[in-house]
C-alpha positions in Angstrom: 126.7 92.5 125.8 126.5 94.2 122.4 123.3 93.6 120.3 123.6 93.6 116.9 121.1 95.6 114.5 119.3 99.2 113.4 117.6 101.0 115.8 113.8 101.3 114.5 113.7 104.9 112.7 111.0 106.7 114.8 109.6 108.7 112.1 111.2 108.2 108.7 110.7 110.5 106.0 107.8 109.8 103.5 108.7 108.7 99.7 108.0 111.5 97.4 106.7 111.0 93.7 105.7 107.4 94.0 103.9 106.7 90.5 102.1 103.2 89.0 102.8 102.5 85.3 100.0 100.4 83.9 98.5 99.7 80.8 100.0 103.0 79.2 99.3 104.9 82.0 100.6 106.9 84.8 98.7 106.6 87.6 100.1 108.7 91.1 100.2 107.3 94.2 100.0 108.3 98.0 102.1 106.4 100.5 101.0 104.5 103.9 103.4 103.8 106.5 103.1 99.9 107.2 105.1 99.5 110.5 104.4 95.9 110.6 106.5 95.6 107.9 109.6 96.9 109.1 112.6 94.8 109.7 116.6 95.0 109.8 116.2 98.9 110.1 114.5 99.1 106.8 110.9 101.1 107.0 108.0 100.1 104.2 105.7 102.6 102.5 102.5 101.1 100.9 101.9 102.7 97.7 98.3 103.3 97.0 97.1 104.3 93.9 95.5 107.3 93.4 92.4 105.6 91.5 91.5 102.2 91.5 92.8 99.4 89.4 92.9 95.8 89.3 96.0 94.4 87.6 95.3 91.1 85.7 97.8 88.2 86.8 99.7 88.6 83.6 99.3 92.2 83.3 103.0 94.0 83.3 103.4 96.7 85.5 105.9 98.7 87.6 106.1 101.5 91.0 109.0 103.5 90.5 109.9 107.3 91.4 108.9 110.0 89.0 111.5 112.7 88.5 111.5 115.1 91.5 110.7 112.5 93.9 112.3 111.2 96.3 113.2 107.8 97.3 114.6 108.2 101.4 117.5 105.6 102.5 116.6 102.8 104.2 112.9 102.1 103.1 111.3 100.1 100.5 108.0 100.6 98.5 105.1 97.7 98.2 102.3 98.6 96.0 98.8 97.9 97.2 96.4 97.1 94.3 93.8 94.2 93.4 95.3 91.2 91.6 92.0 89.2 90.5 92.5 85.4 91.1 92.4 83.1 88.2 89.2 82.1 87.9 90.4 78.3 87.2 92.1 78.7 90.8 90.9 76.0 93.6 91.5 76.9 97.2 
């Protein structure tokens, strides 16, 4: 019996460069491993900004690698930052 799938990269190299563009600004961020992300061999990096920020809901914004970074196969990048809720929102 074969089973099909990527064997769970042990330690995968971190992202390198990770940066937040926000409201005309540049904003560096480390990276968290999130293991309980993982799936279907891919490994997920939290980016974390370097200072806080809360990002409106309509607010444009965008995580991308700076030049010189580096961007490892196999791995994706979630950004972890406040999103306020609306304040007309009913839960």
């Amino acid at each position: 019996m074969r089973l099909w799938g990527r064997r769970r990269q042990a330690d995968p190299e971190p992202p390198r460069g990770i940066v937040l563009r926000w409201d005309g600004r540049e904003i560096p961020c480390a990276v968290i491993r999130d293991e309980s992300l993982d799936k279907h061999g891919i490994a997920f990096w939290v980016a974390v900004p370097a200072e806080p920020v809360t990002i409106g809901p309509h607010e444009d914004y965008r995580v991308y690698v700076s030049d010189g970074g580096y961007l490892p196969d196999n791995c994706e990048i979630i950004a972890d930052f406040t999103v306020p809720l609306d304040e007309h929102a009913t839960g």
